[in-house]
C-alpha positions as CSV (number, residue, x, y, z in Angstrom):
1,X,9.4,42.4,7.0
2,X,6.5,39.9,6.0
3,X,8.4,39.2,2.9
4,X,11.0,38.0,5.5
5,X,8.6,36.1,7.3
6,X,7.0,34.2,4.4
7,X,10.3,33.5,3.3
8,X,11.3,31.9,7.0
9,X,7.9,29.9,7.1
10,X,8.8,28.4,3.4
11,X,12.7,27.4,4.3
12,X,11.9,26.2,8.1
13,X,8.4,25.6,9.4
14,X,6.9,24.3,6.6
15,X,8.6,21.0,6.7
16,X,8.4,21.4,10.4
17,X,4.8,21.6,10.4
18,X,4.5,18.7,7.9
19,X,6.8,16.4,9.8
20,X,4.4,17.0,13.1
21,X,1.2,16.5,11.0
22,X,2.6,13.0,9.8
23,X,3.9,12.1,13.5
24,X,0.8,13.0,14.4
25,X,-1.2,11.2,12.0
26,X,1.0,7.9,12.7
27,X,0.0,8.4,16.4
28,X,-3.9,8.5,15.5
29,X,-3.4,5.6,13.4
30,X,-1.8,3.9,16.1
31,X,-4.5,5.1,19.0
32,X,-7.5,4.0,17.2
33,X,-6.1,1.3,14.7
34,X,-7.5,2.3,11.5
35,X,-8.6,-0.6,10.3
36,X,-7.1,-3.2,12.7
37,X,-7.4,-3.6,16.3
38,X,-5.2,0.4,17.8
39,X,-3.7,0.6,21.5
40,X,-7.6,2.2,22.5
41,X,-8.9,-1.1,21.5
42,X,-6.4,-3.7,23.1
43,X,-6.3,-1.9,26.2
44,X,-9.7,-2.2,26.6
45,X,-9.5,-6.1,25.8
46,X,-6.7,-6.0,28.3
47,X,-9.1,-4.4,31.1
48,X,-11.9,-6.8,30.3
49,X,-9.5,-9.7,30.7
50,X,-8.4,-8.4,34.2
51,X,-11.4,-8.1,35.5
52,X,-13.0,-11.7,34.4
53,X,-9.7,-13.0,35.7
54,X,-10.4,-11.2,39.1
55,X,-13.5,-12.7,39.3
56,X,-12.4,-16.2,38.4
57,X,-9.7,-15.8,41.0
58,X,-12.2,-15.0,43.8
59,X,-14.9,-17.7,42.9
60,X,-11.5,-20.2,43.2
61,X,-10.5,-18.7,46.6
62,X,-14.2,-19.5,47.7
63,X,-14.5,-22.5,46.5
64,X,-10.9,-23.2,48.0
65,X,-11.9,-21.6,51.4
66,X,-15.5,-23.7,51.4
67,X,-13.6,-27.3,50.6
68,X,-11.0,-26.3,53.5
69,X,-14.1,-25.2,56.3
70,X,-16.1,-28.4,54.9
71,X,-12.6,-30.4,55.9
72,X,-12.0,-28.5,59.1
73,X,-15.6,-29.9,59.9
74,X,-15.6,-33.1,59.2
75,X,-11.9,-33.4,61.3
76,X,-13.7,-31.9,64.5
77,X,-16.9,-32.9,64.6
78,X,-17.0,-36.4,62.1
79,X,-19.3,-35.4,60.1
């Protein structure tokens, strides 16, 4: 019986294991970047970049807002 079994792990799993191990690996690799910028690392640009162009967008709305009340103003009150 384990003669059977060393025999089945030689014919099928081995290969099976090793074709895992290098999908795996290429997954890593691709994750982290391994020497050049991964997914881990753009996403993170990607974040940063969302956030500083939320920001942007709501110091444009207030300025935008501010210009339009300072308008408003002047129209009712000629200032």
């Amino acid at each position: 019986m384990s003669g059977e079994c060393t025999d089945r792990y030689e014919d099928v799993c081995k290969g099976e294991f090793a074709g895992m191990h290098r999908k795996l690996d290429l997954l890593d690799e691709a994750i982290r970047g391994n020497g050049k910028p991964g997914i881990q690392l753009r996403l993170d640009r990607l974040e940063s970049a969302e956030r500083t162009r939320g920001r942007l967008l709501w110091i444009l709305i207030g300025a935008a807002s501010t210009l339009a009340v300072g308008g408003l103003w002047r129209v009712v009150f000629g200032g």
